[in-house]
PDB file of N, CA, C and O in Angstrom:
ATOM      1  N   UNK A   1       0.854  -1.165   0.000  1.00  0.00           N
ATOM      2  CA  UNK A   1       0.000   0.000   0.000  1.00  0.00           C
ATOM      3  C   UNK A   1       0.902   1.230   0.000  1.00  0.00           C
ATOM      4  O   UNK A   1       1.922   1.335   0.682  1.00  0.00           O
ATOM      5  N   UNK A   2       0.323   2.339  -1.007  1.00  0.00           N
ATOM      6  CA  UNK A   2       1.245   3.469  -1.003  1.00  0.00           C
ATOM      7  C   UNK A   2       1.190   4.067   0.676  1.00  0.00           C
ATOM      8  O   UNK A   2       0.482   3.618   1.577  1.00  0.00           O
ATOM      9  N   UNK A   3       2.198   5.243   0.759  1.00  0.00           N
ATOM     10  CA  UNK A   3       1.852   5.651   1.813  1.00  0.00           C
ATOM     11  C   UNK A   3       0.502   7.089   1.702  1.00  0.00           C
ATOM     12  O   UNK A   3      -0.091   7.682   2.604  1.00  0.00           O
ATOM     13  N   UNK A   4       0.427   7.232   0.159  1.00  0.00           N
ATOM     14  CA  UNK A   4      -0.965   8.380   0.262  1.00  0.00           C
ATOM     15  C   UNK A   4      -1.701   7.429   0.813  1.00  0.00           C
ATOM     16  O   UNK A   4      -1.907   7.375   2.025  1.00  0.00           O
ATOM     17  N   UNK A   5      -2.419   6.123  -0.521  1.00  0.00           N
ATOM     18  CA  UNK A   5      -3.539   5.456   0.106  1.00  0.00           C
ATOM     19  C   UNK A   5      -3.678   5.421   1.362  1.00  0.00           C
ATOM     20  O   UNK A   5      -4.615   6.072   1.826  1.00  0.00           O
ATOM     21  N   UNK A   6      -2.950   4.791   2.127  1.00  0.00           N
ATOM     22  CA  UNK A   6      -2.548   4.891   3.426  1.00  0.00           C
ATOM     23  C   UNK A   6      -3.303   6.035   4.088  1.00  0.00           C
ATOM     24  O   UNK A   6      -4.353   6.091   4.728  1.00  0.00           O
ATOM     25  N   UNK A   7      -2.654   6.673   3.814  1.00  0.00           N
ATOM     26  CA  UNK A   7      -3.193   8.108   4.557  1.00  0.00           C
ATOM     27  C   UNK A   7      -5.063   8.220   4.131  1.00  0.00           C
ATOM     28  O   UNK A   7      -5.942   8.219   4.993  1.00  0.00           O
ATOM     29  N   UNK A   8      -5.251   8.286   3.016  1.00  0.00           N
ATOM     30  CA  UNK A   8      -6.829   8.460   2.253  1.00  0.00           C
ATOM     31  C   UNK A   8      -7.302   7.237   2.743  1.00  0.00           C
ATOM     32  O   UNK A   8      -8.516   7.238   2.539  1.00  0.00           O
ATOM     33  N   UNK A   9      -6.976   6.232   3.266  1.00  0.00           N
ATOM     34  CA  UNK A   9      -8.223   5.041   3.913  1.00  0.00           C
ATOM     35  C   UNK A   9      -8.072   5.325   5.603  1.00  0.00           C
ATOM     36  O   UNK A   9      -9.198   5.142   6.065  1.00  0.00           O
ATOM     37  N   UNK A  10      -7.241   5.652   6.566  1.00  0.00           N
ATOM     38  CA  UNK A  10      -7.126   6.488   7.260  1.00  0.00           C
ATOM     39  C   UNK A  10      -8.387   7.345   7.443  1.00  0.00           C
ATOM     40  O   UNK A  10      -9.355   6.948   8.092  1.00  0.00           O
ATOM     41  N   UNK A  11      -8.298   9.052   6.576  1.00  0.00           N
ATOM     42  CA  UNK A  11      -8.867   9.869   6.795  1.00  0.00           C
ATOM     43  C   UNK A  11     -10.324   9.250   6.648  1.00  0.00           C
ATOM     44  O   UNK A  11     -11.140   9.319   7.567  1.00  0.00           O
ATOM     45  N   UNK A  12     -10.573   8.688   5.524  1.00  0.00           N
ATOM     46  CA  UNK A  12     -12.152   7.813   4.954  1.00  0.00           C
ATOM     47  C   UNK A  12     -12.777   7.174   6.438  1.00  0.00           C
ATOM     48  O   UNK A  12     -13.902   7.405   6.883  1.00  0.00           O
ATOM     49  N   UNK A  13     -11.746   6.331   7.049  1.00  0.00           N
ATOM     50  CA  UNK A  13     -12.148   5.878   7.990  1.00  0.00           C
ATOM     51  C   UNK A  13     -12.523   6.535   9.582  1.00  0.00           C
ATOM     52  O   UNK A  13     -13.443   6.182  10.319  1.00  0.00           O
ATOM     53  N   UNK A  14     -11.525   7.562   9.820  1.00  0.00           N
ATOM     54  CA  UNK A  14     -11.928   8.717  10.723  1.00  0.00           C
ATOM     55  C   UNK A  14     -12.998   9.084  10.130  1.00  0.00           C
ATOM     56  O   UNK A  14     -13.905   8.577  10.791  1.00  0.00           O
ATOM     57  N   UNK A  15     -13.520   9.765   9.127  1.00  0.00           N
ATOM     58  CA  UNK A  15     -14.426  10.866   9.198  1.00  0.00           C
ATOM     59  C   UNK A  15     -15.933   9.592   9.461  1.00  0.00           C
ATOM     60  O   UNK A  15     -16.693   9.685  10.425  1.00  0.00           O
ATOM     61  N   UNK A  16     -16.037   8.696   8.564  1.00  0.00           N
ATOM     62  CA  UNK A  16     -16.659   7.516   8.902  1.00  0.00           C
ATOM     63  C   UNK A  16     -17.342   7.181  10.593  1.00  0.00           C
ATOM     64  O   UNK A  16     -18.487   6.977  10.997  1.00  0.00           O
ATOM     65  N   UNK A  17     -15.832   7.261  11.352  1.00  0.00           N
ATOM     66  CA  UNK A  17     -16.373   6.222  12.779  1.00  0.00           C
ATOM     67  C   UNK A  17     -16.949   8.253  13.192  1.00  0.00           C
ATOM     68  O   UNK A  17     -18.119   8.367  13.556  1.00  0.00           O
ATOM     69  N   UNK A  18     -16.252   9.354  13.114  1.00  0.00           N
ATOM     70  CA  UNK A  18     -17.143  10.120  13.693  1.00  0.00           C
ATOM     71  C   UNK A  18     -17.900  10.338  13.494  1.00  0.00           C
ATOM     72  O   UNK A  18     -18.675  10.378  14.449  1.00  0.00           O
ATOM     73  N   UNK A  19     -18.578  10.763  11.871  1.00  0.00           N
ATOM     74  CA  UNK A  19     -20.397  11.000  11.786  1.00  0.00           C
ATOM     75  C   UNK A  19     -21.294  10.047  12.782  1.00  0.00           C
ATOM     76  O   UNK A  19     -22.350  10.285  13.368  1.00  0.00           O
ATOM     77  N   UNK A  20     -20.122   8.400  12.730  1.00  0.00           N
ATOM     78  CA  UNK A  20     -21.424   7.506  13.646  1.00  0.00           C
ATOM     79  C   UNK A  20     -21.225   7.940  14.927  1.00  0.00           C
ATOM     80  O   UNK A  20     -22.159   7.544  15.624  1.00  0.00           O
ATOM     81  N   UNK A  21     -20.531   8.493  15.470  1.00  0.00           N
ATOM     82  CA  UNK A  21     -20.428   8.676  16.625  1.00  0.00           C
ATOM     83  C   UNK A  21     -20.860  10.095  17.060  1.00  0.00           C
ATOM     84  O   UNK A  21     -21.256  10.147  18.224  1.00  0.00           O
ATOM     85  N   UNK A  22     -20.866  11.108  16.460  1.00  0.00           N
ATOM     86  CA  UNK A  22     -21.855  12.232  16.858  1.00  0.00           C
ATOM     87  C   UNK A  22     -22.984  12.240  17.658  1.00  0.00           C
ATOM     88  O   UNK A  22     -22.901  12.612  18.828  1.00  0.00           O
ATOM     89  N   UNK A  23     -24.299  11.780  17.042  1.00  0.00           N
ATOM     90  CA  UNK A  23     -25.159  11.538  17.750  1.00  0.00           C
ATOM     91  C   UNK A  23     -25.189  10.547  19.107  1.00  0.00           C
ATOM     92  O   UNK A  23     -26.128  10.467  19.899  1.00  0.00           O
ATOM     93  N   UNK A  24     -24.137   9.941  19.157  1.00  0.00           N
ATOM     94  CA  UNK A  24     -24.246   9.042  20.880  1.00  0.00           C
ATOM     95  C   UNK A  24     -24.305   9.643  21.529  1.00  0.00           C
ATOM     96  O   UNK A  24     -23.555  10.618  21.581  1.00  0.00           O
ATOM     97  N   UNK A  25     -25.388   9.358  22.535  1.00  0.00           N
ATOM     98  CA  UNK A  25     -24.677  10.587  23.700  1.00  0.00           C
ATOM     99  C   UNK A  25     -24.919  11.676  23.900  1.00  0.00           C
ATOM    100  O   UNK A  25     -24.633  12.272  24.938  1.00  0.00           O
ATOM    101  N   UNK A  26     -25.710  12.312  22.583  1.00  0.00           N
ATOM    102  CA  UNK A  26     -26.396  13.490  22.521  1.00  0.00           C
ATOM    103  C   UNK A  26     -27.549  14.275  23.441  1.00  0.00           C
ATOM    104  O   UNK A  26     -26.909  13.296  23.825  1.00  0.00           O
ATOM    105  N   UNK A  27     -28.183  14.724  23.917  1.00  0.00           N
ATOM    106  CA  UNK A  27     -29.201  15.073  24.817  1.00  0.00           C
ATOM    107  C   UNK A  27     -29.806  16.730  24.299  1.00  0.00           C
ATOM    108  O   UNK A  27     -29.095  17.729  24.408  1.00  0.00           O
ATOM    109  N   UNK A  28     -30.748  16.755  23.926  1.00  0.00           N
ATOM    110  CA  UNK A  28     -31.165  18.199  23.920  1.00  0.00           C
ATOM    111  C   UNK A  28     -31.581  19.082  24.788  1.00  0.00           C
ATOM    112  O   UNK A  28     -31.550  18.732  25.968  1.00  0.00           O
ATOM    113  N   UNK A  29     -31.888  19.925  24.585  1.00  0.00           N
ATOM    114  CA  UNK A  29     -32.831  21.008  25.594  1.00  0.00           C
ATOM    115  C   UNK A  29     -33.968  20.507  25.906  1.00  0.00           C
ATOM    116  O   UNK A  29     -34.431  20.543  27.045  1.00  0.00           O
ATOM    117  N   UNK A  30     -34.697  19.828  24.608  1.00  0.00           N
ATOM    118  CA  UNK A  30     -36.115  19.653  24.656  1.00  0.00           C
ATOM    119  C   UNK A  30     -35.835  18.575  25.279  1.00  0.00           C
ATOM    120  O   UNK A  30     -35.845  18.847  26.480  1.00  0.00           O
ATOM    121  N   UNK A  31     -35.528  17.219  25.073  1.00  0.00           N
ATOM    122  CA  UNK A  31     -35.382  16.010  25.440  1.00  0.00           C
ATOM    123  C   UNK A  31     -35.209  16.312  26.934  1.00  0.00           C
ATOM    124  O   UNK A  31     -36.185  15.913  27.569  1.00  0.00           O
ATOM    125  N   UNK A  32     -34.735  16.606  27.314  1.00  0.00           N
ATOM    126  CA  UNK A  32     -34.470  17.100  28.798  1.00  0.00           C
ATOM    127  C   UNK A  32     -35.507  17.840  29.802  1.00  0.00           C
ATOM    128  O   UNK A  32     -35.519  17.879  31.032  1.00  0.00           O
ATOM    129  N   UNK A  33     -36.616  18.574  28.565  1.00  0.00           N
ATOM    130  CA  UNK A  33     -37.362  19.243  29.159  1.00  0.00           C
ATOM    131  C   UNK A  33     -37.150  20.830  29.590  1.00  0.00           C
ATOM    132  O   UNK A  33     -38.033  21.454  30.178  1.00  0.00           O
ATOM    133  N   UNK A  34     -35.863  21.410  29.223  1.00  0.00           N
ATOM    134  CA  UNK A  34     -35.098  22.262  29.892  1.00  0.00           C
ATOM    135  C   UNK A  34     -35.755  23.584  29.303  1.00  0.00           C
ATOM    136  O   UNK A  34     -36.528  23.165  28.442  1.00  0.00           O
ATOM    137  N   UNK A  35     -35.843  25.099  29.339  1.00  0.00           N
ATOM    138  CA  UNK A  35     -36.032  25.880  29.199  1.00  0.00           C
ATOM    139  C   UNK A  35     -34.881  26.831  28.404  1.00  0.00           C
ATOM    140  O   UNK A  35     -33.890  27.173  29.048  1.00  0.00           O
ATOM    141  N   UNK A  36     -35.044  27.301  26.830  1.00  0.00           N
ATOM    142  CA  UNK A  36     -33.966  27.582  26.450  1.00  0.00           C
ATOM    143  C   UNK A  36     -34.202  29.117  26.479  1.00  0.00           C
ATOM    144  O   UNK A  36     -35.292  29.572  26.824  1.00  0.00           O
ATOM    145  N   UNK A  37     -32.900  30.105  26.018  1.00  0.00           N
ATOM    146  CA  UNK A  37     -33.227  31.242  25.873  1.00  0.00           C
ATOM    147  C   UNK A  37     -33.970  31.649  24.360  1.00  0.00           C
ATOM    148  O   UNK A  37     -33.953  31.009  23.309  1.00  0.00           O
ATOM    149  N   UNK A  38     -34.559  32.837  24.645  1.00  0.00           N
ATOM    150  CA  UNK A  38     -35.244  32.858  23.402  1.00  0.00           C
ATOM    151  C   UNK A  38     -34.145  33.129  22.346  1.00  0.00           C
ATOM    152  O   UNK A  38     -33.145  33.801  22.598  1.00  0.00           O
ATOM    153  N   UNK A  39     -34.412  32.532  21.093  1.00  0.00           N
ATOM    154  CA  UNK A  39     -33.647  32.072  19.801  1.00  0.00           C
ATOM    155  C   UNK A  39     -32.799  31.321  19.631  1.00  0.00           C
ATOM    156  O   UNK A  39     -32.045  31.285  18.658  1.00  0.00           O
ATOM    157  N   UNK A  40     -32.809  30.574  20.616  1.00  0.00           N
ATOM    158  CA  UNK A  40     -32.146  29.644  20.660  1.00  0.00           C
ATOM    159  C   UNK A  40     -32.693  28.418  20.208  1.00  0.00           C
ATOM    160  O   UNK A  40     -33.895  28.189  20.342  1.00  0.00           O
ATOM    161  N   UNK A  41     -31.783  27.473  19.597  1.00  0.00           N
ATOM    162  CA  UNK A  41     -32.526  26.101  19.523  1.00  0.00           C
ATOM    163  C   UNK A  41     -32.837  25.027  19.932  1.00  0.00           C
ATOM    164  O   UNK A  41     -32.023  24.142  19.671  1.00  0.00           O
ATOM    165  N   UNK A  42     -33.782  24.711  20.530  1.00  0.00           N
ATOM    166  CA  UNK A  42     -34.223  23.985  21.414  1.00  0.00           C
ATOM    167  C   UNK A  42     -33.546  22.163  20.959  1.00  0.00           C
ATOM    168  O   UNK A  42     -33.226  21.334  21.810  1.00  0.00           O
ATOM    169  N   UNK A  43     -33.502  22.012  19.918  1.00  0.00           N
ATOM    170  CA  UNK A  43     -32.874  20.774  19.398  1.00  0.00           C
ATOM    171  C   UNK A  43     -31.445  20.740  19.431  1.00  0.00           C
ATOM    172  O   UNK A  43     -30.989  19.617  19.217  1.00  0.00           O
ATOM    173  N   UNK A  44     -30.574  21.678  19.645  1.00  0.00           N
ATOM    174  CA  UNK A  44     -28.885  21.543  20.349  1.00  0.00           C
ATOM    175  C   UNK A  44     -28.911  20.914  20.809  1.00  0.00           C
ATOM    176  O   UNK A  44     -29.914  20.768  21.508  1.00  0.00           O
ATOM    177  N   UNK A  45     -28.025  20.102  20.858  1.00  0.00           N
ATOM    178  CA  UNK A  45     -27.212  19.520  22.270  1.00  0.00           C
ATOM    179  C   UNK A  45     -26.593  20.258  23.404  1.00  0.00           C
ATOM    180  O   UNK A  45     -25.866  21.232  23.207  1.00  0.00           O
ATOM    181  N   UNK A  46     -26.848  19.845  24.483  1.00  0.00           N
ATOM    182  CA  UNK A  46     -26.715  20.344  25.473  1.00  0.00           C
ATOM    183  C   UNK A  46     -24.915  20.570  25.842  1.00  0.00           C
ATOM    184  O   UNK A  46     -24.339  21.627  26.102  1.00  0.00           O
ATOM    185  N   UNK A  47     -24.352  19.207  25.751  1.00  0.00           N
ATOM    186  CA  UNK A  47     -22.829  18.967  25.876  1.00  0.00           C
ATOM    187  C   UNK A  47     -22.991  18.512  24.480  1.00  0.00           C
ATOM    188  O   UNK A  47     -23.986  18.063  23.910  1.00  0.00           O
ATOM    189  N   UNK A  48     -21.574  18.768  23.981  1.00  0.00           N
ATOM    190  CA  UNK A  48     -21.256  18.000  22.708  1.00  0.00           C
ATOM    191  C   UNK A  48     -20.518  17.168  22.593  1.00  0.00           C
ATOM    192  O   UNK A  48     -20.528  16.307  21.712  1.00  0.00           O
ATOM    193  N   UNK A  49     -19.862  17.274  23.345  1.00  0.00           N
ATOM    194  CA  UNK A  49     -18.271  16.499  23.924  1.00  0.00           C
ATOM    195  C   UNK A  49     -17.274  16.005  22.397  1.00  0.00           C
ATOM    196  O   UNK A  49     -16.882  14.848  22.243  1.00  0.00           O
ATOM    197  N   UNK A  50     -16.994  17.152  21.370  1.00  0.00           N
ATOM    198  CA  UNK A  50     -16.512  16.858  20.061  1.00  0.00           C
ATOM    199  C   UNK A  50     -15.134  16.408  20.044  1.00  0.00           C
ATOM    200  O   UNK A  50     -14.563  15.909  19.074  1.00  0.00           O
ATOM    201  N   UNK A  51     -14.502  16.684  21.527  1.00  0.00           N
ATOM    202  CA  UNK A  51     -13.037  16.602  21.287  1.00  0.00           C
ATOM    203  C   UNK A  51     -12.988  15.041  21.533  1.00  0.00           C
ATOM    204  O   UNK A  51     -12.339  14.375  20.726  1.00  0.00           O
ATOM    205  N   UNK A  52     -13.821  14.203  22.913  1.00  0.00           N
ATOM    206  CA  UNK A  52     -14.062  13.026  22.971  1.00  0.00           C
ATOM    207  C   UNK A  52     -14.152  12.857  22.014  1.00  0.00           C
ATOM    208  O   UNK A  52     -13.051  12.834  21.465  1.00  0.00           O
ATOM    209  N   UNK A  53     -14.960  12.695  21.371  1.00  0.00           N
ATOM    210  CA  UNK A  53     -15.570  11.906  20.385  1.00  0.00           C
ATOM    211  C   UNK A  53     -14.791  11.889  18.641  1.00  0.00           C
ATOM    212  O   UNK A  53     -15.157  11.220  17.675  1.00  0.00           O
ATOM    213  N   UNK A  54     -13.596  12.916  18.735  1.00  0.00           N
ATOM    214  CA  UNK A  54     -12.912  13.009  17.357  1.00  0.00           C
ATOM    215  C   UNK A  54     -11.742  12.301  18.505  1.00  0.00           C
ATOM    216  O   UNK A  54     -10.949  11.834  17.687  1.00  0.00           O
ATOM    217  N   UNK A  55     -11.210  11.973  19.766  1.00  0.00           N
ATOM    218  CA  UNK A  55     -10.046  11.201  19.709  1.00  0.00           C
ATOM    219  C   UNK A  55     -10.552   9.959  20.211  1.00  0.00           C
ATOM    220  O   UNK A  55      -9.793   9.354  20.969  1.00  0.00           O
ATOM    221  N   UNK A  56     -11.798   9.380  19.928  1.00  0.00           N
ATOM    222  CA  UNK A  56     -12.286   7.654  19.876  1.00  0.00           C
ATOM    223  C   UNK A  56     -12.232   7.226  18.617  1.00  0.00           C
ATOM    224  O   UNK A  56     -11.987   6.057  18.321  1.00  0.00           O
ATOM    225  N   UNK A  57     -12.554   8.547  17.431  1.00  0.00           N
ATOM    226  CA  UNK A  57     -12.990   8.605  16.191  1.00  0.00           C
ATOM    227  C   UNK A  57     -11.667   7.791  15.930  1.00  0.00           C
ATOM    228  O   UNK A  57     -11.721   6.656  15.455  1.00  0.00           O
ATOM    229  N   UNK A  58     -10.117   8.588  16.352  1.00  0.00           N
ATOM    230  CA  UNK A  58      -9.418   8.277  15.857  1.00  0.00           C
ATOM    231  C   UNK A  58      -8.887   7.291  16.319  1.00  0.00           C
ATOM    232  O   UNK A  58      -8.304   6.804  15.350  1.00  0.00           O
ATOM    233  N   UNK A  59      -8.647   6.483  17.430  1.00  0.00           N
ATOM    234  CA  UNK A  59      -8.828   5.240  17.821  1.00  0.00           C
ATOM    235  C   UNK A  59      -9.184   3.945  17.100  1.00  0.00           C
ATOM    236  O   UNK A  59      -8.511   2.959  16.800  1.00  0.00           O
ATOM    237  N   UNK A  60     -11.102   4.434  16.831  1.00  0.00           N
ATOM    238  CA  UNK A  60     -11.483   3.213  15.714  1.00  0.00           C
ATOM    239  C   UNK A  60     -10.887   3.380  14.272  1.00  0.00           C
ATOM    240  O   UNK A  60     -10.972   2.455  13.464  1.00  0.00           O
ATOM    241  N   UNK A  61     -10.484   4.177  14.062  1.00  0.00           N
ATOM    242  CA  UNK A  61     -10.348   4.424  11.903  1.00  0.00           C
ATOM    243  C   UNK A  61      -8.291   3.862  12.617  1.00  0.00           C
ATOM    244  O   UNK A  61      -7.469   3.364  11.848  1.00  0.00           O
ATOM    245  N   UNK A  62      -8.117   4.025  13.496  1.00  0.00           N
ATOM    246  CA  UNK A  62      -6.614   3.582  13.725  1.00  0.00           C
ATOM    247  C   UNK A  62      -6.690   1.802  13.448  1.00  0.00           C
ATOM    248  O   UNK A  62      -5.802   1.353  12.723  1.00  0.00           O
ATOM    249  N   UNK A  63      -7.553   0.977  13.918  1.00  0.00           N
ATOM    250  CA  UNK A  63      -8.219  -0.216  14.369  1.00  0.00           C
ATOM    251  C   UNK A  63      -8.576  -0.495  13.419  1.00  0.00           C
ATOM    252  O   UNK A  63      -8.279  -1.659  13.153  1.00  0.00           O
ATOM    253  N   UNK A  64      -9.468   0.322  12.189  1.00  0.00           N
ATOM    254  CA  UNK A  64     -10.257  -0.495  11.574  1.00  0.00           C
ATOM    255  C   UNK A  64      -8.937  -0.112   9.911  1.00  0.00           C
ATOM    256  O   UNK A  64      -9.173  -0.644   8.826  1.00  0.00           O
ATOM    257  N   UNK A  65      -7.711   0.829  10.108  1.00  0.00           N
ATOM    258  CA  UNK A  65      -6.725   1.115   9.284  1.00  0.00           C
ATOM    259  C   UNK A  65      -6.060  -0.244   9.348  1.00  0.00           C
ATOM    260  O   UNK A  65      -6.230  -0.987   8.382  1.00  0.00           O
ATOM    261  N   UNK A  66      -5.407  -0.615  10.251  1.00  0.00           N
ATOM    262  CA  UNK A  66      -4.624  -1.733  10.771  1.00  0.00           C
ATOM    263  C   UNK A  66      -5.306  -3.221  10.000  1.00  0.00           C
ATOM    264  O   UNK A  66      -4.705  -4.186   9.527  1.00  0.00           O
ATOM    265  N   UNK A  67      -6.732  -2.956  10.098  1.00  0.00           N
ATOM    266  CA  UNK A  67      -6.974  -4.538   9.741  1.00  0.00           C
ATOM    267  C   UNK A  67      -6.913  -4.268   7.955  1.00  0.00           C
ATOM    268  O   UNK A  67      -6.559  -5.189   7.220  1.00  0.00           O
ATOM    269  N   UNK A  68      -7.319  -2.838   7.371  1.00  0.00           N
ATOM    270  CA  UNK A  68      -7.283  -2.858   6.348  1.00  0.00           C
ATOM    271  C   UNK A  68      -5.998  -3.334   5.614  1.00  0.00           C
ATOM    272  O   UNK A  68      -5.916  -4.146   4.693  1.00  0.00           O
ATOM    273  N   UNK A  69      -4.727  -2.430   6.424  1.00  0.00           N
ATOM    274  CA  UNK A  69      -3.360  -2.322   6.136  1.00  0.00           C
ATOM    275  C   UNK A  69      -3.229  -4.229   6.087  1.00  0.00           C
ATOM    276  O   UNK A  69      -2.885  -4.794   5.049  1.00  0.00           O
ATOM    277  N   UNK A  70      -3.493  -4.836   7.094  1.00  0.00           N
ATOM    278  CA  UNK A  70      -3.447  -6.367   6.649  1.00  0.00           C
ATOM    279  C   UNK A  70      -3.738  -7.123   5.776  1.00  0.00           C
ATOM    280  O   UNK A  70      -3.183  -8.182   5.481  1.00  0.00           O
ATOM    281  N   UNK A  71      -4.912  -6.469   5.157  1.00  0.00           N
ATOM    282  CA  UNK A  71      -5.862  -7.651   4.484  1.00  0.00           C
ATOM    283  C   UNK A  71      -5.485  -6.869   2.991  1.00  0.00           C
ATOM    284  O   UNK A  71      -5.975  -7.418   2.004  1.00  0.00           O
ATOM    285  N   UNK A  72      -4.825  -5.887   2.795  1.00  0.00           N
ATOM    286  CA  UNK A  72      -3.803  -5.652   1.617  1.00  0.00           C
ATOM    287  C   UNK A  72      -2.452  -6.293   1.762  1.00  0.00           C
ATOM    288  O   UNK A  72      -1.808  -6.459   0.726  1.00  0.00           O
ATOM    289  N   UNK A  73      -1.875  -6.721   3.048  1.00  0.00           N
ATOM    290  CA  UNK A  73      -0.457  -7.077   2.764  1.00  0.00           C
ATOM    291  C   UNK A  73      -0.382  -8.396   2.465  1.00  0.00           C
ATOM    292  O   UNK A  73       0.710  -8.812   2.078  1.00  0.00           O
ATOM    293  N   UNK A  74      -1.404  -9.243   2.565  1.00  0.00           N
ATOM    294  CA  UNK A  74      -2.227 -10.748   2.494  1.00  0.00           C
ATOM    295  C   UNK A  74      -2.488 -11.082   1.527  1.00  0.00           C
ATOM    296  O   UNK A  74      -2.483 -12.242   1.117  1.00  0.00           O
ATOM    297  N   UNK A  75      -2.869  -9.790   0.775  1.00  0.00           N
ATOM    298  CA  UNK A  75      -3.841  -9.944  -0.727  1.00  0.00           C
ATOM    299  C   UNK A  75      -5.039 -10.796  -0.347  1.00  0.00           C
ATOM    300  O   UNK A  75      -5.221 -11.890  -0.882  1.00  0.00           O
ATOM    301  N   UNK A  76      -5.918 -10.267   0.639  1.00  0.00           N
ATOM    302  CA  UNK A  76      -6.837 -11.029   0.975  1.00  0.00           C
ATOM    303  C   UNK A  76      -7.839 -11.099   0.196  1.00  0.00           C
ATOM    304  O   UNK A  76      -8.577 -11.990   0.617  1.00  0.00           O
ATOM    305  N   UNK A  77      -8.261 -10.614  -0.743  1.00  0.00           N
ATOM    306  CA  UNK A  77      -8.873  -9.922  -1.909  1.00  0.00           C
ATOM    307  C   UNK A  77      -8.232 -10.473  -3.661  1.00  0.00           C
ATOM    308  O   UNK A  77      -8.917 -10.447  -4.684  1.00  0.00           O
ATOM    309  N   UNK A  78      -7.254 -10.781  -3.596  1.00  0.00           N
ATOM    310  CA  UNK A  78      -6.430 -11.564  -4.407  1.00  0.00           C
ATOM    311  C   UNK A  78      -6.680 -10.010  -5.477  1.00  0.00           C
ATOM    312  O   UNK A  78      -7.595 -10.094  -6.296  1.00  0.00           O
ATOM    313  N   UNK A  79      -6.223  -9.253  -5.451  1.00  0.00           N
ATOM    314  CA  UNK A  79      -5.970  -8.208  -5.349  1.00  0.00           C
ATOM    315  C   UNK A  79      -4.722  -7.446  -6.931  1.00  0.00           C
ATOM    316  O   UNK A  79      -4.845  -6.606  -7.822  1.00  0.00           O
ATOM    317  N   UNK A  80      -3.939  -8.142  -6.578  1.00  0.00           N
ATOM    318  CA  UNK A  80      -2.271  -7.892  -7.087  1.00  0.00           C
ATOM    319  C   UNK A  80      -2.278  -8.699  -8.490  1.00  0.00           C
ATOM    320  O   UNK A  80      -2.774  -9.826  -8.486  1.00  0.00           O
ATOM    321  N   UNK A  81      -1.800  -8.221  -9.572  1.00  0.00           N
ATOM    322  CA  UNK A  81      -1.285  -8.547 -10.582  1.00  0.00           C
ATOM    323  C   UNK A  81      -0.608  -9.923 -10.812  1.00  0.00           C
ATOM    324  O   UNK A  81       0.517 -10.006 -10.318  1.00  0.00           O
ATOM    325  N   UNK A  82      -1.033 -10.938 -11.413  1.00  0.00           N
ATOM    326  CA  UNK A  82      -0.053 -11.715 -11.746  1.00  0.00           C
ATOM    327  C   UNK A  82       0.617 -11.770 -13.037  1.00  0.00           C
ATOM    328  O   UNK A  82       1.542 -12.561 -13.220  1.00  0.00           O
TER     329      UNK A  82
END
């Protein structure tokens, strides 16, 4: 594997595990019942916790890089030129 690809199944895979992971965990104003100020939006999240959640992001796309990086060095896929 080049080292761009590398890098581009990487990033694919971060941005991936965070969209799923955004919404975990989430809680609104309304959901809560809470009282917001006026113009505000009642469907925010209350905490967002983005920094959590972009260094788990990068954790799993690290995890799910690793098995990729394998199952190219394997030719698990039969993959490669003969």
């Amino acid at each position: 594997m080049s080292p761009l690809l590398g890098v581009a199944i990487y990033v694919i895979c971060w941005w991936l595990a965070f969209f799923v992971m955004l919404p975990m965990g989430a809680q609104s104003h309304h959901e809560a019942d809470e009282e917001t100020v006026p113009g505000a939006e009642p469907g925010a999240p209350k905490v967002h916790n983005v920094r959590k959640k972009a260094i788990y992001a990068a954790g799993i796309a690290a995890v799910v890089w690793l098995g990729v990086f394998w199952a190219v060095s394997v030719d698990l896929w039969n993959m490669r030129a003969h």
